[in-house]
C-alpha positions in Angstrom: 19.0 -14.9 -23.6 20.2 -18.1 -24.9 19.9 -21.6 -22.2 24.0 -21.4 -22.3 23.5 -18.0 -20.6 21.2 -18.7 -17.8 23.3 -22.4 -17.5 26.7 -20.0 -16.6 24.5 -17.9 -14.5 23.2 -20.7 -12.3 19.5 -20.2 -13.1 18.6 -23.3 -15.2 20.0 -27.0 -14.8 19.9 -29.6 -17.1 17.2 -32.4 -16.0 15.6 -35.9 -18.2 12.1 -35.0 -19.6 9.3 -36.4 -17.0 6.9 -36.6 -19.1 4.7 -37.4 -16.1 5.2 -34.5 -14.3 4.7 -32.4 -17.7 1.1 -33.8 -18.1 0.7 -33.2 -14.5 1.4 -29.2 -14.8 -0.5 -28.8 -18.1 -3.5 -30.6 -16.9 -3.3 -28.4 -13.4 -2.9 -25.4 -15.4 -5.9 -26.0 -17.6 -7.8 -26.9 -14.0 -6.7 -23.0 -13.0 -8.1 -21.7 -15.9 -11.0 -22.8 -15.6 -10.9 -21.9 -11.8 -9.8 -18.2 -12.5 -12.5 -18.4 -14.9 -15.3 -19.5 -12.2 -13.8 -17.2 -9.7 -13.4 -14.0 -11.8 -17.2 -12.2 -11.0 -16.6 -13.3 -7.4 -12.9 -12.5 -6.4 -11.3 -10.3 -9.5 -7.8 -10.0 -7.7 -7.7 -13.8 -6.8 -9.0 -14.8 -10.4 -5.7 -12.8 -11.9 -3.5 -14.6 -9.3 -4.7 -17.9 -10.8 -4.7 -17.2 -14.2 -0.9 -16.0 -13.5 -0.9 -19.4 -11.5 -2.1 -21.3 -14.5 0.6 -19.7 -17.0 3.9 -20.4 -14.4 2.7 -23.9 -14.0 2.2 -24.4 -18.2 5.9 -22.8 -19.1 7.0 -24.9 -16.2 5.9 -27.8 -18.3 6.6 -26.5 -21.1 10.6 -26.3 -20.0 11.0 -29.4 -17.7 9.6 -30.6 -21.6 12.7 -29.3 -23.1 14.6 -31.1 -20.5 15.0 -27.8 -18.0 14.7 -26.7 -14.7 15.2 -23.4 -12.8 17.1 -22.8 -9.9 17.9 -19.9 -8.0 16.0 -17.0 -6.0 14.1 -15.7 -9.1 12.8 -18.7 -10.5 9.7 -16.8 -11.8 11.3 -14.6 -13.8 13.7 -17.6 -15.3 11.0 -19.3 -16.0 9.4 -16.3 -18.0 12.9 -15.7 -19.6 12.8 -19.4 -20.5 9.6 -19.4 -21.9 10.1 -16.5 -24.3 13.4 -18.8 -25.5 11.5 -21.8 -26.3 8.8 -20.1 -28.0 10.5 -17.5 -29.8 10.3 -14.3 -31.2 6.7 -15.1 -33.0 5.3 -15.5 -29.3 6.7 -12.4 -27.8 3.5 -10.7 -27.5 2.2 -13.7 -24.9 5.4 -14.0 -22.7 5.6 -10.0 -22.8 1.9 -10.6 -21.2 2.9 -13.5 -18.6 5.8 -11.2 -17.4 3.3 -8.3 -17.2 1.2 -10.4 -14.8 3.9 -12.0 -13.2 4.8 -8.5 -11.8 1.3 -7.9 -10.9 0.7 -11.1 -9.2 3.8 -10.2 -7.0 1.8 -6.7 -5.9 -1.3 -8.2 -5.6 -0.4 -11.3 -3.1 2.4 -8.9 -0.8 0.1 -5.5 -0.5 -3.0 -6.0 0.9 -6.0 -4.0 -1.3 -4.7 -4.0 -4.7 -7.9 -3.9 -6.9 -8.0 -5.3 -10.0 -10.8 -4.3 -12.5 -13.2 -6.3 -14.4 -11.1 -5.5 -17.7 -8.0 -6.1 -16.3 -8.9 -9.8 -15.0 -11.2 -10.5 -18.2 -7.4 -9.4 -20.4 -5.4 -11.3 -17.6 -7.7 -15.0 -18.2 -7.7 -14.6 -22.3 -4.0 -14.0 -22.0 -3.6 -17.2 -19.9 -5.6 -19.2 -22.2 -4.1 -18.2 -25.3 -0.5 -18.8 -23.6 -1.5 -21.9 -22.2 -2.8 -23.0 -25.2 0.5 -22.2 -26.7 2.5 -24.7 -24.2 0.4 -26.8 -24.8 1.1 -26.9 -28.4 4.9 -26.6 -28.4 4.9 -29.5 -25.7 2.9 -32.3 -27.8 5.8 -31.8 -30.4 7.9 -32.8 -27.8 5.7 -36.1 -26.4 3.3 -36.9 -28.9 0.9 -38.8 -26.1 -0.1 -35.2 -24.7 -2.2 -35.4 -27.3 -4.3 -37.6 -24.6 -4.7 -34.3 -22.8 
């Protein structure tokens, strides 16, 4: 779904590039990797929630790079849709994984006693970092000082 799409829907706005507030969301969703990381052997369903935490936060950066910002009700899923846009078809794989958790996240905050296995959380953190490290990458084309981060 092309950004001319979700514009006509209503779900993404037009916005100038803080670069700021980009640094700001990559370096807090490198902080929750490392905190999903730390928290995975003691909490596994709280570890998933803030690896998922950690990916919203880097595609959010990510898009308010490329000059974006979602509106709306679902602004999860836009900003997953958005994601896969930037990135592209090559990165598929990654944003079908960050909607995958996104989806899970939502069951595991609203119903109470959702486990979450060691496997799933240990698949749930490498997906984050190798997404994460993604956005990162895409975004220091777009601001060469990230490369400060």
């Amino acid at each position: 779904m092309a950004y001319e799409d979700l514009r006509e829907k209503g779900l993404v706005e037009d916005v100038k590039p803080n670069f700021s507030t980009v640094s700001s969301l990559i370096a807090r969703a490198l902080k929750d990797l490392a905190t999903a990381r730390a928290n995975a052997s003691i909490d596994r369903e709280w570890a998933y929630a803030i690896a998922y935490l950690g990916m919203l936060r880097a595609a959010k950066g990510m898009i308010a790079a490329e000059g974006l910002r979602p509106r709306g009700r679902e602004q999860q899923r836009t900003v997953v849709t958005l994601a896969g846009a930037i990135l592209g078809d090559e990165a598929r794989p990654l944003v079908n994984a960050f909607d995958r958790m996104r989806r899970r996240w939502q069951v595991i905050v609203d119903e109470v006693g959702q486990p979450v296995s060691r496997y799933e959380v240990e698949g749930a953190i490498k997906d984050a970092q190798r997404f994460i490290e993604r956005t990162v990458e895409w975004t220091r084309t777009r601001n060469p000082q990230m490369t400060l981060l």
